[in-house]
N, C-alpha and C positions, 0 to 999 in steps of 0.2 A: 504494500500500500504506500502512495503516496500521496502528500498534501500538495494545492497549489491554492495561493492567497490572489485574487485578483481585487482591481478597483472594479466599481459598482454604482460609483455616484458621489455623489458629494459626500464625503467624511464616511462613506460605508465600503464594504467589500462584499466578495464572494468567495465561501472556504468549499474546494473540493476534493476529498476522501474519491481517490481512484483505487479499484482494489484488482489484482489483472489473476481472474481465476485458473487463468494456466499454467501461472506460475505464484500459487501465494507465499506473502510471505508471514515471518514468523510471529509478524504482531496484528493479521488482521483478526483471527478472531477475537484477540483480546480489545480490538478496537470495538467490533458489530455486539461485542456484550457491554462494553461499558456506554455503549451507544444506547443501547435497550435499559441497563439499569437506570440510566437517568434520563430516559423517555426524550429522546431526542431524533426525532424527524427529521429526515432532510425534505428541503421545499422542493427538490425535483432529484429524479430517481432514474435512472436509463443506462441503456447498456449499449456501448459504441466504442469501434476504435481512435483512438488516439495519435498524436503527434509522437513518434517514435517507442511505439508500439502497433505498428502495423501488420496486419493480418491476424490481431487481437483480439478478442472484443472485451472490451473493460466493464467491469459495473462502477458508475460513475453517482457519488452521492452529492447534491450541492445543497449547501446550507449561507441561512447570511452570517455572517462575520459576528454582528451584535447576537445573533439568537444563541451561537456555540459561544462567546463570550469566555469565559476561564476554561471551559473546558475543552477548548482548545488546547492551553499549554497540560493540561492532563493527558493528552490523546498525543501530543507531541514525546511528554516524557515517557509511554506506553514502549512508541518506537525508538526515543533514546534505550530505554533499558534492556529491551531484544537486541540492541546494536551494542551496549554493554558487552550482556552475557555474551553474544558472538565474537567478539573482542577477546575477552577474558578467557571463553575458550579456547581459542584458537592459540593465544599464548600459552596456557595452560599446555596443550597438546603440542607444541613446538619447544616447552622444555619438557618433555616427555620424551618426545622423539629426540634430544638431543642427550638422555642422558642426567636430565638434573636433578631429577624428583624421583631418585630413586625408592622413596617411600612407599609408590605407586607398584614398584616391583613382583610383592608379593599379592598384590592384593586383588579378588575378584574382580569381575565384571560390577557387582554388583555396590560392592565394599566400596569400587574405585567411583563410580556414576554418583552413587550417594557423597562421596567426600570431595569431589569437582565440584558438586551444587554447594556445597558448606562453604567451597573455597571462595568460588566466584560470588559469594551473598559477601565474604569477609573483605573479598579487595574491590567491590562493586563502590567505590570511593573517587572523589576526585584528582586524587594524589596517582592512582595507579589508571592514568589516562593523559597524554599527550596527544598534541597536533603535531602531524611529521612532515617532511616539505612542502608538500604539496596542499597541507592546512587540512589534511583526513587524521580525521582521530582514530587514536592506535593505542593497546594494552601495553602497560610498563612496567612491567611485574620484576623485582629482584627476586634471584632464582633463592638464596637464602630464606626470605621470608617467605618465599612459595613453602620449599620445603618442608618449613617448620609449621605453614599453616597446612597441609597438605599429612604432615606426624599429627595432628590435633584431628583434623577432621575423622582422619581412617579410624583412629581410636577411637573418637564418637562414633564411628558408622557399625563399627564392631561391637560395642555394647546396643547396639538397637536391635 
């Protein structure tokens, strides 16, 4: 899913929730619920291709600007935190594959999925996220305090 803000008239806008069901991603159902828990309608609803998404068809939600009002940046921070955790993983599993989190070694399938979640909830912080050249934000995890969060987590995962 992606947002796009457009002008609308004097001092208002038009917010549109495009959601491309051929390929979803990992925050639209968390968006289409939190959309339904606080009863929020969009003024026009249709299903069409798009500007670089061609041979698509997108479900396209438009709402006005004032009616989504805060929660907006709610539905925003939705997709911050999916782009988080994909972050956070992906680092996570790059010191893995390189060797650092040996912690990881022993441990299940199961042992290991449960202490990833514990990890990424403990460095899900703004300290463990940089912008990198090109001003994309990127996980920066010290392989140290991976580790040692990585020895806390398995041990809680192990007593559950």
């Amino acid at each position: 899913m992606y947002i796009t803000v457009e002008p609308a008239g004097l001092m208002m806008h038009t917010v549109k929730l495009v959601f491309d069901p051929s390929d979803p991603a990992a925050e639209d159902q968390q968006v289409r619920d939190y959309l339904s828990e606080h009863e929020l309608e969009p003024r026009y609803h249709w299903f069409a291709e798009i500007d670089g998404l061609e041979g698509r068809e997108c479900e396209i939600m438009q709402f006005g600007g004032c009616y989504l009002g805060r929660n907006l940046q709610n539905i925003g921070l939705i997709q911050r935190r999916v782009v988080e955790d994909e972050l956070l993983t992906a680092e996570i599993d790059r010191h893995i594959a390189e060797g650092r989190l040996t912690a990881f070694a022993s441990a299940s399938d199961v042992e290991r999925a449960d202490a990833i979640a514990t990890v990424i909830d403990e460095f899900r912080v703004e300290e463990s996220f940089a912008q990198d050249e090109g001003g994309e934000l990127r996980a920066t995890l010290d392989a140290e305090a991976l580790q040692q969060a990585a020895v806390r987590a398995l041990a809680t995962a192990r007593e559950a």
